[in-house]
C-alpha positions, 0 to 999 in steps of 0.5 A, spaced: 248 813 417 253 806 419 255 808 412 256 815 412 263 819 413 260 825 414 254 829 415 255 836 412 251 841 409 253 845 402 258 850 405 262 844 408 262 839 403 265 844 398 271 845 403 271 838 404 272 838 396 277 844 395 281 842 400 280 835 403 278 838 410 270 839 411 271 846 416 265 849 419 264 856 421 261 859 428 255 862 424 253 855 421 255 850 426 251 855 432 245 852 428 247 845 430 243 843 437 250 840 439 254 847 438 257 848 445 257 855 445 262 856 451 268 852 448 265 853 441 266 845 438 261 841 439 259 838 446 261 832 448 256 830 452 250 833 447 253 827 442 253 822 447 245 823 448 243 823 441 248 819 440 252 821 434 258 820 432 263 826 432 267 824 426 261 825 422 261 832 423 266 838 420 271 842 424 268 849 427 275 854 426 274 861 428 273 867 423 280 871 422 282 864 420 285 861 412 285 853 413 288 850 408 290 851 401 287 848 395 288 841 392 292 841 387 288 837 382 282 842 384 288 848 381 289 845 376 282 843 374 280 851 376 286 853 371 289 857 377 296 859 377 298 861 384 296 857 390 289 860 393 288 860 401 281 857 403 278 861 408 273 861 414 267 864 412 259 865 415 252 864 413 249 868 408 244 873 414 251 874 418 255 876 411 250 880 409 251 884 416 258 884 416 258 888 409 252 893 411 257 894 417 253 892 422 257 890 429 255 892 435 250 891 439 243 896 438 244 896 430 240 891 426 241 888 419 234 889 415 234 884 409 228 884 405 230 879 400 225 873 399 225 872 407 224 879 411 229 877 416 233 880 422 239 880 424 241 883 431 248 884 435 246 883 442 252 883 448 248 879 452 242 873 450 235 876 452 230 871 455 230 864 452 224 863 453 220 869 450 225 868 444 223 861 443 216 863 444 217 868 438 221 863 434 228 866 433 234 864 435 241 867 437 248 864 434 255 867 434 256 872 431 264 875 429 264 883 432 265 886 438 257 884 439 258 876 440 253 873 439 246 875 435 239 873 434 236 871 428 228 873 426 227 869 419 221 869 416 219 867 409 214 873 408 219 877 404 219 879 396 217 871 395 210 873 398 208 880 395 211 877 388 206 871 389 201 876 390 203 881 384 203 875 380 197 873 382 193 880 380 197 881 374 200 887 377 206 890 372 212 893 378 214 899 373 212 906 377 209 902 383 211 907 388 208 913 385 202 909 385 202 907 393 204 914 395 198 916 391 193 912 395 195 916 401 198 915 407 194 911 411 192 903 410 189 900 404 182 898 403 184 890 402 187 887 408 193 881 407 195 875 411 201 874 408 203 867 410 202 864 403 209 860 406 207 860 413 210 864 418 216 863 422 216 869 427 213 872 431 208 867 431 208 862 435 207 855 432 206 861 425 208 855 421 202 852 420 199 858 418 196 860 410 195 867 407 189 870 406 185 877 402 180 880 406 176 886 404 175 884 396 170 888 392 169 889 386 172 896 386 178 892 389 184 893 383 191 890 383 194 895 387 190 895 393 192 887 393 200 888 393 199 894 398 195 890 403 201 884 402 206 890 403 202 893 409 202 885 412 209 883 411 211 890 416 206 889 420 209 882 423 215 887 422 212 891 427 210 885 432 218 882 431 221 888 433 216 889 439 217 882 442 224 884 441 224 889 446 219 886 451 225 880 451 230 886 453 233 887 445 236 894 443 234 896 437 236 903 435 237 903 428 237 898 423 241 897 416 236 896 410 239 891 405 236 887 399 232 888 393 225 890 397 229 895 400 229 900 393 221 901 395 221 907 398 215 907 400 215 900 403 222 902 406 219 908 410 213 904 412 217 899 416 221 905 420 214 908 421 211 902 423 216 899 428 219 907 430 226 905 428 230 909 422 233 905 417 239 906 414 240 905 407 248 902 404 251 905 398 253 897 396 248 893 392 251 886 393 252 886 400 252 879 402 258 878 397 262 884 400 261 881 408 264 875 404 270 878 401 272 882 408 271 875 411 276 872 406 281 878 407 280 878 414 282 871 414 288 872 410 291 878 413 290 883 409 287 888 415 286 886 422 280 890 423 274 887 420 269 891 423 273 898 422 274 895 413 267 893 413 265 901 415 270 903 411 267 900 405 258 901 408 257 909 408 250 911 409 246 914 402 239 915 405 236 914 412 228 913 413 226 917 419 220 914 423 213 919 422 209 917 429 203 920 425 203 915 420 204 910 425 198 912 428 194 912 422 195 904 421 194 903 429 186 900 429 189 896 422 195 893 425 191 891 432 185 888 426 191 884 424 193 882 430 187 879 432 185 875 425 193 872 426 191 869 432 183 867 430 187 863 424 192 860 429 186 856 432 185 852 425 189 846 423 189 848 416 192 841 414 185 839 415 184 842 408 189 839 404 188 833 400 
């Protein structure tokens, strides 16, 4: 650290190389334990308690804001002929909600992609303490809703894709089969921790995944459906903890690869009794990113109104209370084995 410049993630090393600056913005520098979110630069005092030097980090600029133009000898080696702006982008959970148009408070971006995370808009932070209890955290967030929590969990596709690999489960045709297993919950039950847990489980980090109810009759399906069941049902306590903290959540917009499911997609609107929107755009992440970059260069002056513009619904998933009834004796199960798993220092295992 004597001999460092700087101490910078990948998103401001690249501005450091294209411009000879090293910016950062809100999204990513809220992350940081000395992030001021009053003044939104770096606390002073925080630096001086963990002793840091602030010349180490980078710049924090505001979204809506081109920061420099590139380097020449970077243009030349790019091959490009006009100038190119540099503009203040964000992190990939906050790029993909602002390309699903999600702005204001009450609206939450569903990403099922290797993590299942959340984004959600808030006006106000709910309790800290129950948000620290869960393991979410709450960062800034460039809509009329400031600021916005984040429940990331690494229970996603990654998860189900190590459990149909493992089963040697072929995707083609998979919905039909899984609605042909009926409505209710299947004979195998998951834990679907195979990278541990990161909400809403406190202290979920050290937990394992697990396969329960095998028997001879169980079949590749009855495994990936069980993990597909597991991963919504720390939706469903995500989602719940949310409200019991006081957070809004009237709808969510569905992005990522695992919400092509249907099947899967509908079960996580009816085990969390929140309809979810699915978008009319395919690269999402990459579209919140573009619309920051014209944002920032001032070719419109509403992010939100282009970001809605650019989203329209193409299919909504209504929540069916009486699934939800069905999986309710499950989910409870469920609830218990996680906590049972809790108690078990499971390092102990390793060797």
């Amino acid at each position: 650290m004597a001999k460092a410049r700087y101490f910078l993630g990948w998103g401001e090393f690249l501005s450091l190389q294209l411009t000879g600056r090293a910016i950062i913005d809100r999204s990513c520098a809220g992350r940081y334990l000395v992030y001021d979110f009053k003044t939104h630069q770096w606390s002073p005092e925080r630096l001086s308690q963990f002793k840091i030097r602030p010349e180490l980090l980078p710049e924090v600029e505001p979204w809506g804001k081109a920061i420099e133009v590139l380097r020449r000898d970077v243009s030349n080696q790019l091959g490009l002929r006009e100038d190119v702006k540099l503009g203040v982008g964000a992190n990939d959970v906050v790029c993909c909600a602002i390309g699903s148009g999600v702005s204001e408070a009450g609206t939450g971006c569903l990403i099922s992609g290797s993590w299942e995370d959340i984004l959600l808009p808030v006006e106000s932070s709910p309790q800290a303490s129950r948000l620290t209890e869960m393991g979410v955290s709450i960062g800034p967030f460039p809509a009329k809703a400031t600021m916005a929590i984040y429940a990331l969990n690494p229970t996603g596709n990654a998860a189900m894709n190590w459990a149909r690999g493992l089963v040697n489960f072929n995707l083609g045709e998979t919905d039909q089969k899984l609605k042909a297993t009926g409505l209710g919950p299947g004979s195998v039950m998951a834990i679907p921790h195979v990278s541990g847990a990161t909400v809403p489980w406190a202290g979920g980090s050290q937990l394992r995944g697990a396969l329960m109810g095998l028997t001879l009759a169980a079949t590749g399906l009855d495994v990936v459906k069980g993990m597909m069941e597991s991963i919504a049902y720390d939706l469903h306590y995500t989602v719940t903890r949310f409200k019991e903290a006081g957070a809004r959540i009237d709808v969510f917009r569905g992005v990522g690869g695992g919400i092509r499911s249907e099947w899967w997609t509908q079960l996580k609107a009816d085990l969390t009794m929140t309809p979810i929107d699915v978008v009319d755009q395919q690269e999402l992440g990459t579209l919140g990113a573009a619309l920051l970059a014209g944002f920032a260069l001032g070719v419109f002056t509403d992010l939100e109104e282009k970001a809605k513009a650019f989203t329209k619904t193409r299919k909504r998933f209504q929540p069916n209370p009486e699934r939800a009834g069905l999986y309710e004796e499950r989910m409870k199960l469920y609830q218990t084995i996680v906590g049972d798993m809790l108690r078990y220092d499971w390092s102990r295992l390793a060797t």
